[in-house]
MARDO-367778 format. One record per residue (C-alpha): x, y, z. Coordinates in Angstrom, 1 decimal, decimal comma, m for minus. Example, Ala and Ser with C-alpha at 12.3 -4.5 7.8 and 13.67 -1.06 7.14 Angstrom:
2
X|Y|Z
12,3|m4,5|7,8
13,7|m1,1|7,1
//
This chain:
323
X|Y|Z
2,2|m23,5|27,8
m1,6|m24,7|28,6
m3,4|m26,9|26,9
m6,2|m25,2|24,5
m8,0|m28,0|22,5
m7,8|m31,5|20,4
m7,9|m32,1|17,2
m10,2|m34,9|16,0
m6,5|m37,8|15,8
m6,2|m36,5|19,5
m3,4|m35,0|19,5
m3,7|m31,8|21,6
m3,2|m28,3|20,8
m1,5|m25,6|23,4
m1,7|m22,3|24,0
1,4|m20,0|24,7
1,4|m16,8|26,4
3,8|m14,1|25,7
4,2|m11,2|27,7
6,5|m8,0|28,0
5,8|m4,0|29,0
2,5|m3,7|27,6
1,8|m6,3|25,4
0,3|m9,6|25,9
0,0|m12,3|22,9
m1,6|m15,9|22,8
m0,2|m18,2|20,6
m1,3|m21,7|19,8
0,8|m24,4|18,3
m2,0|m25,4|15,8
m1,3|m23,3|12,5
1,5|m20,8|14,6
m1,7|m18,7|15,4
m1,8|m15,4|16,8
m4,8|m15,9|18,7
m5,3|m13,0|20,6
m3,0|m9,6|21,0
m3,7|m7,2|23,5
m2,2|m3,7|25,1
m2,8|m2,7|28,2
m5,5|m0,1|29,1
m7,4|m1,4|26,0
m10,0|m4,1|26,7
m10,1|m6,1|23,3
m7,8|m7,9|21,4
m6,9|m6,1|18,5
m6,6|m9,1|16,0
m9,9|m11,0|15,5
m9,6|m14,4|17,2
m11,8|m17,2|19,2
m11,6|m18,3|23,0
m13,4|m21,5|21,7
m11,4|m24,4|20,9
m13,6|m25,8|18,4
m13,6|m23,1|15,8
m9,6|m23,6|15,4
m9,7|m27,2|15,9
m12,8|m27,7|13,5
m11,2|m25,2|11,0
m13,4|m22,5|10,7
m10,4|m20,0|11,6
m7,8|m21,9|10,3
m6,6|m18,2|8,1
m7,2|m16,4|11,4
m3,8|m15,2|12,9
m2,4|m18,2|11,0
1,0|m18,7|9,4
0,2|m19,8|6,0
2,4|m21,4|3,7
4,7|m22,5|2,1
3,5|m20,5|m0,5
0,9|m18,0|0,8
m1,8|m16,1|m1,6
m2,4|m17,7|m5,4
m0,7|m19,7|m7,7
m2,3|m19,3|m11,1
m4,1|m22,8|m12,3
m2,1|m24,7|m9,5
1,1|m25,2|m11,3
4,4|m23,9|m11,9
7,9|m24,8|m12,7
11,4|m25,5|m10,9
13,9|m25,8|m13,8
12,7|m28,7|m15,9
10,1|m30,0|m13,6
6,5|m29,4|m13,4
4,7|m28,6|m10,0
1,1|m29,7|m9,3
m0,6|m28,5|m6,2
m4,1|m28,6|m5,2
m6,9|m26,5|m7,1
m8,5|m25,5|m3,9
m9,9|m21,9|m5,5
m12,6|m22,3|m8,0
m11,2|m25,8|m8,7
m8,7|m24,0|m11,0
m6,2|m21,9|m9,0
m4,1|m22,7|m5,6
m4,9|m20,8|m2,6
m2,2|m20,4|0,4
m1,4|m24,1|0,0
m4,6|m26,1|0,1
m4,8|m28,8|2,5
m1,4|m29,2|2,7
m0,6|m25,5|4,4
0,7|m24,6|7,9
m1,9|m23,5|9,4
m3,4|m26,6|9,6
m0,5|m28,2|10,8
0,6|m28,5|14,9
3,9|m27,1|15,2
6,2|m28,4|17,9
7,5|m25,5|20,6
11,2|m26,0|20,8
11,8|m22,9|22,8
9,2|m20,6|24,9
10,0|m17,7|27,6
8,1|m15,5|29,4
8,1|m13,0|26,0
9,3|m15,5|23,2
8,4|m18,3|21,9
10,1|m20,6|18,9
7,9|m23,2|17,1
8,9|m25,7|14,5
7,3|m27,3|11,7
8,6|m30,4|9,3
7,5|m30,3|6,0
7,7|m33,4|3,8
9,2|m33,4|0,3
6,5|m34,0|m1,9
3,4|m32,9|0,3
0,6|m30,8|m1,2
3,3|m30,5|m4,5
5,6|m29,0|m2,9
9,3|m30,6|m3,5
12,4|m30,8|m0,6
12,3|m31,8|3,2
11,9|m28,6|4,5
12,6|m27,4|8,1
10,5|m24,3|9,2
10,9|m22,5|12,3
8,6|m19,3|13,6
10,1|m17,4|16,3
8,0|m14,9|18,2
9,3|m12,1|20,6
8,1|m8,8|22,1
10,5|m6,0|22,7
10,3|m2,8|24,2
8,0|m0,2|23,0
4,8|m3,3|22,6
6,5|m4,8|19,3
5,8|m8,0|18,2
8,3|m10,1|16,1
8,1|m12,8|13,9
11,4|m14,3|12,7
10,1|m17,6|9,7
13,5|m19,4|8,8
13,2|m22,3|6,0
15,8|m24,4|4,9
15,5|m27,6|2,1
17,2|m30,3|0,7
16,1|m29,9|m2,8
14,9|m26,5|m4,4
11,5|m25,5|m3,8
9,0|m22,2|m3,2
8,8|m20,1|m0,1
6,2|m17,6|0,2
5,1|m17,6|4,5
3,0|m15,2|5,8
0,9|m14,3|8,6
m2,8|m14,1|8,1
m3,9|m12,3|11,1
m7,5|m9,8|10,9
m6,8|m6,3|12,6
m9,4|m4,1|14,4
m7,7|m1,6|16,4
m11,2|m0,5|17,7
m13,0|m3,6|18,8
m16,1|m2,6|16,8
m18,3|m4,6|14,8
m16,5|m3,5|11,3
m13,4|m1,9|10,4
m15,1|1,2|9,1
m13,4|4,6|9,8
m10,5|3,0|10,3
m7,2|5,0|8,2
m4,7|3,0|6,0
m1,9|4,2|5,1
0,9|2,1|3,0
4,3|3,3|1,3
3,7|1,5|m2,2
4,0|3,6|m5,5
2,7|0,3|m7,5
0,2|m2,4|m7,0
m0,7|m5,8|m8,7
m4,2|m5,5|m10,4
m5,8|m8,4|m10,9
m9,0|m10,6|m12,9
m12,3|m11,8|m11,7
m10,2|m14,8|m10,0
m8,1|m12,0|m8,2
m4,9|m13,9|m10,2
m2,4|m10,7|m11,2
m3,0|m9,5|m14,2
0,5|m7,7|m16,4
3,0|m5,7|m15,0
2,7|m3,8|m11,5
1,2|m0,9|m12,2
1,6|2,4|m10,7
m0,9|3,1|m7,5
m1,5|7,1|m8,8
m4,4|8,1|m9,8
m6,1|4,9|m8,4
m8,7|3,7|m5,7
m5,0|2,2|m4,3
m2,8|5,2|m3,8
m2,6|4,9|m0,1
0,6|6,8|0,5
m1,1|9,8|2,5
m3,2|7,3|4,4
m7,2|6,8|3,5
m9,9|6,7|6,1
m11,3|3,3|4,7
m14,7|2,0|4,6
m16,6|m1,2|3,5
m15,8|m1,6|m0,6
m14,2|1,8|m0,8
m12,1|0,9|m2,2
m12,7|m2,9|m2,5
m9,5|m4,9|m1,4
m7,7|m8,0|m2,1
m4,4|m7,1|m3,5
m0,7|m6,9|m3,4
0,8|m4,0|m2,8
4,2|m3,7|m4,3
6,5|m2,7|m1,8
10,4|m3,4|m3,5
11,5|m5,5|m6,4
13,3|m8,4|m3,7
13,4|m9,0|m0,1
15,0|m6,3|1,5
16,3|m5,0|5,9
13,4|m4,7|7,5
11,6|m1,1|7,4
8,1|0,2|8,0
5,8|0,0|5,5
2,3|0,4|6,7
0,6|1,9|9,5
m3,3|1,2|10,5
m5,0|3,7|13,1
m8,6|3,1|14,4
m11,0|5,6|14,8
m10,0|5,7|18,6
m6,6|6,9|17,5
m4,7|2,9|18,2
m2,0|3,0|15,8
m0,4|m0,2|13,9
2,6|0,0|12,3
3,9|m3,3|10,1
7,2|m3,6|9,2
9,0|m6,1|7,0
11,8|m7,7|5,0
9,0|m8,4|2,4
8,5|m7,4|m1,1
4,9|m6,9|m1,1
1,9|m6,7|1,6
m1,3|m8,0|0,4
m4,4|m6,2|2,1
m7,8|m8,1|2,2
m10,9|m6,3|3,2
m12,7|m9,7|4,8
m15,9|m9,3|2,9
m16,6|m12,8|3,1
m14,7|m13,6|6,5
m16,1|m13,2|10,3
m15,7|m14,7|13,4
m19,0|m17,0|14,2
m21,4|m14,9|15,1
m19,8|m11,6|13,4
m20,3|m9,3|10,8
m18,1|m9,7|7,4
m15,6|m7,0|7,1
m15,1|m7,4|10,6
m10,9|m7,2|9,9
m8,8|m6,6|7,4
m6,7|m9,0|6,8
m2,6|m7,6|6,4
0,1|m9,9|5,1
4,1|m9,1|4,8
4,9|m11,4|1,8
6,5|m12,2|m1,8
4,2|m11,3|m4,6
1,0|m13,5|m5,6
1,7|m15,9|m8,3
5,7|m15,2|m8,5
6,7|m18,8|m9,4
4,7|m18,2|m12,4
5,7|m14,9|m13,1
9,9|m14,1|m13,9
9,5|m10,7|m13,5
8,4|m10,6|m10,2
10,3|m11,4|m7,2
11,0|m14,5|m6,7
9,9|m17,4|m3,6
12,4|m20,0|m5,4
14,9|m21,3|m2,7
17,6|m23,4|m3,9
18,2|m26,8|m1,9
21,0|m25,9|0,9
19,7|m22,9|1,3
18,3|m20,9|3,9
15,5|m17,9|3,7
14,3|m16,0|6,2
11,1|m13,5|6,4
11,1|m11,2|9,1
7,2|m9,0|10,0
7,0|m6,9|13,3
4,0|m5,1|14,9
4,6|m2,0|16,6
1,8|m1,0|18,5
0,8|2,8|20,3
m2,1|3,3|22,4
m4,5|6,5|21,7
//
């Protein structure tokens, strides 16, 4: 553990580094970030991240490799219901909706490393009944490993005191190819249906079926910028299920990644309006293992409610093969 930066209260940030076979991560405690992921024999990182302090620290990347939550993606006019009580959280998206949190989400927050070895790492995070809307005391832990075979782990564990919503993700930006854009590179996702959505990308009805659309990905589709034009769920089972592979991303150099989860749904963004300083837009696409956007609202789809006492835990890997 090394230190990496300081927020503006002076509290410091550090940087972990995993490492096993071929696969070398850096983590930082601020947000639970996967900073930088690398194979060996390739000579870029293949999720979009910064070596400069200040662009974590100052915010700008604060979605960038992040674990966002408690409740990733949107929650339609920034309220919702637990039984007979109404939920307010910050309208942080067009003043109307909530986005991945607001100010209140994990990746903003410095997570405390309660246990780190030379290819894992377990970080913890203390969530305050109450904050950002949010009710219960909630305990979060993120454990990180790499296994055989240059796979990635991520283990998120949340228990509560009082019930509440649980929707953690990572936010990381993938470019298998180190290039400017993401253009050329092919997608491929095993999800019959999709969420489609309205002009504030809230889900609109029912799932509907991906045949037939721009979003039928199931043979894989050499992708390019706004063809098709992506930021939505993909609907991948109707509740969390054992972990299996669900989508698989391979650059134009032939770098394959493979994404398995527990997850019901994986939402794909395209980054249209997200870069690195100094980058182009659509520099990564953005992949995150997850439940579906807006489920507290919505009964029919699965659902992030977890019931004080209880314990949920999300489980995304990253299998990575080299061209």
């Amino acid at each position: 553990m090394t230190p990496f930066g300081t927020l503006a209260d002076g509290r410091p940030v550090h940087a972990l580094t995993l490492t096993a076979g071929d696969l070398t991560v850096s983590l930082l405690t601020l947000g639970a970030t996967i900073r930088d992921l690398r194979l060996a024999g390739v000579g870029h990182s293949l999720t979009l991240g910064s070596d400069d302090p200040q662009d974590y620290t100052g915010g700008r990347l604060a979605w960038f490799g992040s674990l966002v939550g408690p409740v990733a993606n949107r929650i339609a006019n920034a309220r919702a219901t637990i039984g007979a009580r109404k939920l307010q959280f910050e309208a942080n998206q067009q003043g109307r909706h909530a986005l991945h949190s607001g100010a209140a989400s994990s990746c903003h927050k410095l997570w405390q490393v309660v246990d780190h070895g030379p290819a894992h790492a377990t970080l913890a995070l203390d969530l305050p009944d109450g904050e950002g809307g949010f009710p219960g005391n909630r305990h979060v832990t993120a454990r990180f490993a790499i296994t055989d075979a240059a796979t990635l782990t991520q283990t998120v564990t949340t228990t509560t005191d009082a019930a509440t919503l649980v929707n953690f993700t990572n936010h990381g930006y993938w470019n298998l190819d180190g290039s400017a854009r993401w253009t050329g590179h092919t997608l491929r996702i095993a999800a019959d249906r999709y969420l489609a959505i309205d002009d504030d990308l809230i889900p609109q009805g029912p799932p509907r079926a991906v045949q037939g659309t721009p979003f039928d990905l199931r043979q894989g589709y050499v992708m390019s910028p706004g063809d098709p034009v992506l930021d939505h769920n993909f609907c991948l089972s109707d509740a969390a299920v054992p972990l299996r592979d669900v989508l698989w991303l391979t650059g134009q150099s032939g770098m394959t990644m493979v994404l398995a989860t527990t997850e019901p749904g994986v939402q794909v963004y395209d980054g249209r309006a997200a870069r690195l300083p100094g980058g182009a837009f659509h520099q990564g696409l953005a992949i995150e293992a997850q439940g579906w956007p807006d489920a507290p609202n919505r009964p029919d789809f699965p659902s992030v409610l977890l019931a004080a006492g209880d314990t949920r835990t999300q489980v995304t890997q990253w299998r990575f093969t080299p061209a």
